[in-house]
Every structure is written in C-alpha cells, then in structure tokens.
C-alpha positions, 0 to 999 in steps of 0.5 A: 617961654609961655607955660602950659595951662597949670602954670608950672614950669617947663622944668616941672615936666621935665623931671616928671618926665625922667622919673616915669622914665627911670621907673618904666625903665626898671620895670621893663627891664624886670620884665624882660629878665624875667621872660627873656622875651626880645619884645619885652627887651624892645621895650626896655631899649625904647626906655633907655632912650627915652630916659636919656631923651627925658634927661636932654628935655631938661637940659634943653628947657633950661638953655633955651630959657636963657635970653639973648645975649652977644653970640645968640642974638635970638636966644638959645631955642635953636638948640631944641633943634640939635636935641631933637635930632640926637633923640632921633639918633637914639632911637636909631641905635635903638632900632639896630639893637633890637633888630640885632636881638631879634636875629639873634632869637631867631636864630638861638630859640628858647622858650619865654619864662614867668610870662605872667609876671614879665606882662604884668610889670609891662602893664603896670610900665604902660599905666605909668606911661598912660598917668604920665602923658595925662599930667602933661596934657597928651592927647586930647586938649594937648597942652603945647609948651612952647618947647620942641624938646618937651613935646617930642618928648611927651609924644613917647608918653602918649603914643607909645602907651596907645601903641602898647594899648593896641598891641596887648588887645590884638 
C-alpha cells in the first residue's frame, strides 16, 4: 500500500477520520435535540453513518494491508469492495430514516426551538468537517491513498462540507 504525501500511515487517517466522526456526531445530535429540527436530525443520521463508515475505513485499511497468503492469492483488497458496499447500505437505511422523519413532521408540525444555538453547533460540526478533509487532502490536490474504503470516506468530509457550505448560503 503506497501512502499519501506525508508518509503517514493509512491507519493515521483512518482514526482521524472516527474521531471528527464521533465529534461531528455529538454535536449534530445537540444541535438537533435542541431544535428539533428534521434537517439537523438529517444530519445527525448522515454522522452515524458516517462514524460506522469511519470504523469499516479502519478496519479495512488494516486487511487489505495484510499479504497474500494460501486462500488470497492477490491480498485482501477485494475487501474494500464488500466495505464500500455496506457503506452504501448505510447510507440507504440512512435515507429511509430521514424520509420517515420528515413524513412524520409534516404530518405532526411544531415550531424549531433555540434555532440559534441548534445552527451554531452545525457550523462548528461543518468546520470540523472542512479541517478534516483538509488534513487529508480533499479537494484540490486530492491525495489518493490507494484505498477505496479511505477515499470513499474522506469524499463525506469534503463534499458534504462544500454541500453544507452551499446550503447555509442559500
């Protein structure tokens, strides 16, 4: 496995990767709880998934390092394909949650609460997103890692916080 630029391990951007996770996570859950905004709670679903997507990053930069062996005669990449694909499965069960929340505001209104607060948090989730992909290389001058799993999952860091960016300027 060849490494970015820096030299650092893949294992390196990996764990970066769970801990902007974890804290992006808590703090697009406080910003939904309180607003009780579906938006902010869309939000906060993306992060679960994308902490367990961080967790599989991780998990498969370590496999797919391993070496050939008697049952792989090719090495063990073939496995960032399966992680790849249970990410996406994530994302679905994802979507279907925030489909079903957003029915069920429709259909039971009531008004946001501490929307000022709520937003700041998302902001300061999205920062963390924009530092993130930074460190790894996302967008311009995109670093490639060699890894399907890591660069899928670095692509949440730096296209969702230019979405984010778009959508709070709108």
């Amino acid at each position: 496995m060849s490494r970015p630029n820096s030299q650092r391990p893949l294992t390196y951007y990996a764990w970066l990767s769970i801990i902007a996770a974890i804290l992006t996570l808590g703090l697009k859950t406080a910003a939904w709880k309180m607003t009780g905004s579906v938006g902010l709670l869309s939000d906060a679903l993306e992060s679960i998934v994308n902490v367990i997507a961080s967790f599989i990053a991780l998990a498969t930069v370590w496999v797919s390092a391993r070496p050939a062996d008697e049952d792989h005669a090719y090495g063990h990449t073939k496995v960032e394909y399966f992680a790849s694909g249970f990410e996406g499965g994530l994302i679905l069960i994802a979507a279907i949650g925030i489909g079903v929340s957003a029915v069920d505001r429709i259909l039971h209104v009531h008004p946001l609460e501490d929307l000022g607060i709520g937003l700041v948090l998302s902001v300061f989730a999205t920062i963390l997103n924009f530092l993130t992909a930074a460190l790894r290389g996302s967008g311009s001058g995109r670093q490639t890692f060699n890894d399907r799993c890591l660069d899928f999952n670095r692509g949440y860091f730096g296209d969702g916080t230019r979405s984010r960016q778009r959508l709070a300027l709108a």
